[in-house]
PLY file of the C-alpha trace (Angstrom):
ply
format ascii 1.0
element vertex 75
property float x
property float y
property float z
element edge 74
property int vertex1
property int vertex2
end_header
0.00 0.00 0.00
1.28 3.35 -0.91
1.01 6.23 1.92
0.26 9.18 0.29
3.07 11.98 1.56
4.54 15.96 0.50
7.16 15.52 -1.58
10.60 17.33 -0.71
10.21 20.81 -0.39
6.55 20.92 0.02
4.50 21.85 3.14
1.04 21.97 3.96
-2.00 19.80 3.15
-1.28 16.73 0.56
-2.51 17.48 -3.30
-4.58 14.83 -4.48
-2.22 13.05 -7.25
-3.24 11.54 -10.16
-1.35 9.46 -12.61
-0.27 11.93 -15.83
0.21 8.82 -18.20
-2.50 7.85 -20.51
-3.42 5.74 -23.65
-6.12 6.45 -26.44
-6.15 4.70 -29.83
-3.12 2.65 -29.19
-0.96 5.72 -28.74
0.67 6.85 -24.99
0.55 10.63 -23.97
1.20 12.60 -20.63
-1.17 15.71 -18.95
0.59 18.73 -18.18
0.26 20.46 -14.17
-2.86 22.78 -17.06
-4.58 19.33 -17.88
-2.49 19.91 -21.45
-2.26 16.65 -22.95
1.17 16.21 -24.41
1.75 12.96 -27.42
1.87 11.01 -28.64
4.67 8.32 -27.81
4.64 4.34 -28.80
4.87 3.39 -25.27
4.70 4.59 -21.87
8.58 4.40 -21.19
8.58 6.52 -24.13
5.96 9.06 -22.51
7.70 8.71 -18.86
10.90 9.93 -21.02
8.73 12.52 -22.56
7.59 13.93 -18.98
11.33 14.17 -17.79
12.49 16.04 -21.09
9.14 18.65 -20.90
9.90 18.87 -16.93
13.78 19.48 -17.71
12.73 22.13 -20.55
10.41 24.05 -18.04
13.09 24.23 -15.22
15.89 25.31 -18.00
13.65 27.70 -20.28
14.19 31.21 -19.79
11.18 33.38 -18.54
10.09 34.91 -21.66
9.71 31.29 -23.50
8.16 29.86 -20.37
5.12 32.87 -21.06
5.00 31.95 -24.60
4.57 28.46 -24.08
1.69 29.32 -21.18
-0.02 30.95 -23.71
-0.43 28.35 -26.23
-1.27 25.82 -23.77
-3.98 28.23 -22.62
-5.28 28.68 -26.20
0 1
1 2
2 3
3 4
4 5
5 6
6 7
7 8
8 9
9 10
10 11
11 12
12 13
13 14
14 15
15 16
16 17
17 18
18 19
19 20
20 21
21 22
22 23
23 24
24 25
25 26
26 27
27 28
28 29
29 30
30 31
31 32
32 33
33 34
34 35
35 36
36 37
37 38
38 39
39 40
40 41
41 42
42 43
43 44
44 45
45 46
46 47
47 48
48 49
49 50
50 51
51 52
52 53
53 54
54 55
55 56
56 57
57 58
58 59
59 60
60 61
61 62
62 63
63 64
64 65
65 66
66 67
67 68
68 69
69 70
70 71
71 72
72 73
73 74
């Protein structure tokens, strides 16, 4: 059984978590923090690498791409 518990860093109440990975017509995608779905990838590895190269790009992108990239996720 998995005890659900704030991950390093965070304080307060803990977030309900869901799981980001998903399949639809035999292709794999992740959801974005927005609910943005992001795909699609032959398999799930390939998605789970997908996550860890969009969460690297969002910790390394510079402030200005990081609003542009908001923005078309909004629209």
């Amino acid at each position: 059984m998995t005890r659900n518990s704030n991950r390093n860093g965070e304080l307060g109440s803990v977030p309900v978590r869901s799981d980001r990975f998903f399949a639809a017509q035999g292709e794999w995608f992740f959801s974005t923090r927005e609910g943005t779905p992001m795909g699609p990838f032959d398999n799930k590895r390939e998605a789970h690498q997908g996550l860890d190269d969009f969460i690297e790009f969002m910790y390394l992108a510079e402030p200005r791409t990081l609003s542009k990239l908001y923005a078309a996720l909004a629209s």
